[in-house]
C-alpha positions in Angstrom: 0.0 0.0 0.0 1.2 3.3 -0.7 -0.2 6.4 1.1 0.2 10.2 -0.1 -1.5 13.8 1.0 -2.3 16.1 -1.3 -2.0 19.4 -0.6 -5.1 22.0 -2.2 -4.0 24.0 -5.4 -5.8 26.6 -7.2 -7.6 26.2 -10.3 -6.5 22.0 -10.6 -8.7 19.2 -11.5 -11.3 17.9 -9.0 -9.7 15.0 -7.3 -6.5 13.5 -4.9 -4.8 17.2 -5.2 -8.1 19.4 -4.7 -7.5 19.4 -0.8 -5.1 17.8 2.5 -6.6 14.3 2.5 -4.8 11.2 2.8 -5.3 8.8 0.0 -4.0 4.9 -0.7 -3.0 3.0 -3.2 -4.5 -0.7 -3.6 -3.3 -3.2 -5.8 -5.6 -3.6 -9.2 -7.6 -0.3 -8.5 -7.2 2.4 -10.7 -7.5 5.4 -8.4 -6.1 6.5 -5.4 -8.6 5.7 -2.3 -9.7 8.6 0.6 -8.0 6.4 3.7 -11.1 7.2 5.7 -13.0 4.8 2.7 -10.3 2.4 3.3 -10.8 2.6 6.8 -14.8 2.0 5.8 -14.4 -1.0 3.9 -12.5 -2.6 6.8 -15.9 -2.2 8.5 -14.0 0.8 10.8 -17.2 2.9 10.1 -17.3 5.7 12.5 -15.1 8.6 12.6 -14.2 7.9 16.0 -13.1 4.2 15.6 -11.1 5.3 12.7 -9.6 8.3 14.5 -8.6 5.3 17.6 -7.5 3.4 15.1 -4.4 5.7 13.7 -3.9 7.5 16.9 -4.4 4.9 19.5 -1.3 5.6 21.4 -2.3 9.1 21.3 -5.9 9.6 21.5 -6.0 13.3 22.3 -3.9 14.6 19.8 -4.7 17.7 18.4 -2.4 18.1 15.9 -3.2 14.6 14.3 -7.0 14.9 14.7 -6.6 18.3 12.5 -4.4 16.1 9.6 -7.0 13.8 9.5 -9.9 16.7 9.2 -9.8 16.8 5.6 -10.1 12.6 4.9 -13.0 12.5 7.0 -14.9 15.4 5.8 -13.8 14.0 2.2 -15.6 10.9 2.9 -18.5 12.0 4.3 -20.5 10.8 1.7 -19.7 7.2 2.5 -21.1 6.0 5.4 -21.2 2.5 6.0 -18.8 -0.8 4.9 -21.0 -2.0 2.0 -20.8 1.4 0.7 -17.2 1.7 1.0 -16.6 -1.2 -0.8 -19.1 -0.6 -3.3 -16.7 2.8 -4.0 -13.5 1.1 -4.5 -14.9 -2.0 -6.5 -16.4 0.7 -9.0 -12.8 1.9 -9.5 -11.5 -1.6 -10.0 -12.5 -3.9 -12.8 -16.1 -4.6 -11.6 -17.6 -1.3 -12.1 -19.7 -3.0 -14.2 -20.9 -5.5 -12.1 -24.0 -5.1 -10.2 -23.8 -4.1 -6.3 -23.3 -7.5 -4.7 -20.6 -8.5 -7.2 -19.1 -5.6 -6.9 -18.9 -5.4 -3.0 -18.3 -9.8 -3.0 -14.8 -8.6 -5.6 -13.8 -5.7 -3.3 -14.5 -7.8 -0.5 -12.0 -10.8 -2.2 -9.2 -7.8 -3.6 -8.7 -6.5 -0.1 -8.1 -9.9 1.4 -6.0 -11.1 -1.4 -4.3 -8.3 -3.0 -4.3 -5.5 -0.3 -3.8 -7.5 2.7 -3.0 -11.3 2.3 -2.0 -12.2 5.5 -5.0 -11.1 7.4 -7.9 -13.4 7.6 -11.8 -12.8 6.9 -14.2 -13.5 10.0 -16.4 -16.5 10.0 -19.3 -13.8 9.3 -17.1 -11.7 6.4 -15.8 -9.3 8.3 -12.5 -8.0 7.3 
């Protein structure tokens, strides 16, 4: 996985670069990801739990919670896991497919491709 923060610039293309958010790169997906979608997908859905999740040594961080201020507002509009994975399957090579294909191949591309050695729940979590 790679990760990279794009900073805002004036008059550029809607996308990665049009503000601070954190996005990641995922192995047979087109686009970079918002890592608060990421996050999502790996049923982390609330802002809070994600926020424990990559400060949890530090939970009070100021500094670190205004970093992340940008990726969560970005992602707003993704709510819950089957949404999230919905998102990055459509810039993978099922945007075709309908929803439950689509969620089932981003589902199989995040335990394969993006992280292998972690195993799926007995009830699909990731």
């Amino acid at each position: 996985m790679q990760m990279k923060s794009s900073q805002k610039t004036k008059g550029s293309a809607p996308g990665p670069r049009e503000n601070s958010s954190i996005y990641c790169t995922i192995p047979l997906i087109r686009e970079p990801i918002p890592l608060v979608i990421l996050f999502r997908a790996l049923n982390c859905v609330t802002d809070k739990l994600i926020l424990n999740r990559i400060c949890f040594d530090c939970p009070d961080d100021a500094d670190m919670r205004e970093a992340l201020r940008a990726s969560l507002e970005e992602a707003k509009i993704i709510q819950s896991q089957e949404d999230a994975l919905d998102y990055i399957a459509k810039r993978g090579i099922a945007q075709t497919y309908v929803k439950e294909k689509r969620i089932v191949y981003a589902k199989l591309l995040l335990e394969t491709e993006f992280l292998p050695h972690v195993s799926i729940k007995s009830n699909g979590a990731l």
